[in-house]
C-alpha positions as CSV (number, residue, x, y, z in Angstrom):
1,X,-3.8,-11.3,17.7
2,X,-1.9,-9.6,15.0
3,X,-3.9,-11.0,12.3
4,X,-6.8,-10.1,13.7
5,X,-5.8,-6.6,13.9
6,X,-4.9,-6.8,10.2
7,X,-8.3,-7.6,9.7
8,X,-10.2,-4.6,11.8
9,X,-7.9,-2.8,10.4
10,X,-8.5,-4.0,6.7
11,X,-12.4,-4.5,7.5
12,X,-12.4,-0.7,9.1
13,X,-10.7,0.5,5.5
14,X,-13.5,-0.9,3.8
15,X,-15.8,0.9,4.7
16,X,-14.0,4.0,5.6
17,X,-11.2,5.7,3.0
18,X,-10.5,3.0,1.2
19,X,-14.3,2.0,-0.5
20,X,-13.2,3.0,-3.8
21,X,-9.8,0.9,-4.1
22,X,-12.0,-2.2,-2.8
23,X,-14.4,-1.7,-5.2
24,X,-11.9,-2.5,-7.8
25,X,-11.0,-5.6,-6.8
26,X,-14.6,-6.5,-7.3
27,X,-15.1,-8.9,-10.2
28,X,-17.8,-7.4,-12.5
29,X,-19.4,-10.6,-13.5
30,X,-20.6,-11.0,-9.6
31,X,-24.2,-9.9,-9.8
32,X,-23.9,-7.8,-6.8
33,X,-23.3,-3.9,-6.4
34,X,-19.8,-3.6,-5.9
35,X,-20.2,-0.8,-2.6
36,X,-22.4,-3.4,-1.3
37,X,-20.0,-6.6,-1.7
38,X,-17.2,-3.7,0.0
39,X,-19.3,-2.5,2.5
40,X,-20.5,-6.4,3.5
41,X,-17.0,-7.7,3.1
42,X,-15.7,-4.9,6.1
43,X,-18.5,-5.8,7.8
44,X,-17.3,-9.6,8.1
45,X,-13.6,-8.7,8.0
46,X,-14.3,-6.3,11.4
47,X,-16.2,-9.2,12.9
48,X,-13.6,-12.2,12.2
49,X,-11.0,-9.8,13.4
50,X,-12.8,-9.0,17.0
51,X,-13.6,-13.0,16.8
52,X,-9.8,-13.8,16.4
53,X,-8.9,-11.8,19.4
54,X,-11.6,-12.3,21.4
55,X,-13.1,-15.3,21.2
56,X,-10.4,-18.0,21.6
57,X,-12.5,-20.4,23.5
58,X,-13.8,-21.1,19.3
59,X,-10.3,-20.3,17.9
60,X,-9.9,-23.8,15.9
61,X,-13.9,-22.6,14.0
62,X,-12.8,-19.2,13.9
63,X,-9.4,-20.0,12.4
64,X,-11.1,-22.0,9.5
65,X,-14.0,-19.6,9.0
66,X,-11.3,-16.7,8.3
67,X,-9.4,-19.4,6.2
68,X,-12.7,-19.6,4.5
69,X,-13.1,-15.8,3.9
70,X,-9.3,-15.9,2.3
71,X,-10.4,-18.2,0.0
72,X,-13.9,-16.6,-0.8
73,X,-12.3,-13.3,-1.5
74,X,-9.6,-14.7,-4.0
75,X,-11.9,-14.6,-6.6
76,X,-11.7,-10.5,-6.3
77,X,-7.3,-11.2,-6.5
78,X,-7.1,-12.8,-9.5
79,X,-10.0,-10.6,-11.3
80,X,-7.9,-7.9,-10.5
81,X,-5.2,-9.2,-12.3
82,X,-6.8,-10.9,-15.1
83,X,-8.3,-7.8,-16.1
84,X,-5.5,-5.0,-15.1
85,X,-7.5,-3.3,-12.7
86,X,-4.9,-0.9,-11.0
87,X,-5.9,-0.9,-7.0
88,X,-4.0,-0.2,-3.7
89,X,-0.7,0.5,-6.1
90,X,-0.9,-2.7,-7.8
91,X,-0.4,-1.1,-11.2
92,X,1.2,-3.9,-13.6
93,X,0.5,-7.1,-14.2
94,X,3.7,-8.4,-12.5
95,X,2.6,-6.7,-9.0
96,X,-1.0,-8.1,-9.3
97,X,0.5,-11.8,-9.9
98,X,3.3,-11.5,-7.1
99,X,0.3,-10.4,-4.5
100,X,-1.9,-13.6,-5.5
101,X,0.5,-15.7,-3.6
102,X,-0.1,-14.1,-0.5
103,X,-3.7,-14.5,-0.3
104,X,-2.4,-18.6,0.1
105,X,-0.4,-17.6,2.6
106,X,-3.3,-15.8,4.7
107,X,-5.0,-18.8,4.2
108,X,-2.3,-20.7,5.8
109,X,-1.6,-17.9,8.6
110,X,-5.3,-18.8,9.8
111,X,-5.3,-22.0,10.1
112,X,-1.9,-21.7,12.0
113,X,-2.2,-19.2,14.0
114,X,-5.2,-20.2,15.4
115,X,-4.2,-24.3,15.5
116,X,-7.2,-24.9,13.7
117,X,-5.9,-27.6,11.2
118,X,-3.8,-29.2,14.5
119,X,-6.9,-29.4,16.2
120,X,-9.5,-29.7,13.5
121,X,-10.8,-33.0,15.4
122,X,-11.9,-30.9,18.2
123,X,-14.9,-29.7,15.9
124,X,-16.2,-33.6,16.4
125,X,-18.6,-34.4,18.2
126,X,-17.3,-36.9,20.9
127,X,-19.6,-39.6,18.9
128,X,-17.8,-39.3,15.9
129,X,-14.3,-38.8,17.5
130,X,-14.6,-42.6,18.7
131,X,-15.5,-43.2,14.8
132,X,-18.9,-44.3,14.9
């Protein structure tokens, strides 16, 4: 629950008050408009975050879809601090390193909270649970 009110409230910022300090987390060689990649980004972050609290019955797919998103966005982290892009008062190099981490730990916060590594075999098929 709480992290998927982190993420309606993170998605919400996107596309809210907070476009322009997403946008520079956007890596310039992705070929893509940066407003777009923020404004798509909230979209998805806003609909993981309603699918965390709401839809539990799938938690085990949601919890490795928003691991999945963690590690599709991490791309944007370390841009930011390979380049020095100052964003969301990350404004030295040792800030932008020490927040890199944490994008691991996200990772690792979905696929607890939501037992989705514990019961990643429920994703089988009863077929190939018996290993056939």
């Amino acid at each position: 629950m709480v992290l998927g009110a982190f993420l309606l409230f993170a998605g919400t910022a996107h596309v809210t008050f907070a476009r322009a300090e997403f946008q520079a987390q956007v890596p310039t060689w992705l070929p893509l408009d940066a407003d777009f990649v923020v404004l798509a980004s909230g979209v998805v972050e806003v609909l993981l975050g309603l699918a965390l609290i709401v839809a539990w019955r799938w938690r085990v797919a949601v919890g490795f879809t928003v691991a999945a998103f963690f590690v599709a966005v991490f791309p944007g982290n370390i841009s930011q601090y390979v380049t020095g892009t100052d964003a969301f008062g990350l404004d030295t190099d040792a800030a932008r390193l020490i927040r890199l981490p944490f994008q691991v730990l996200l990772i690792g916060l979905a696929l607890w909270s939501t037992a989705a590594w514990r019961d990643r075999r429920s994703l089988l098929t009863p077929f190939q649970r018996r290993g056939a």
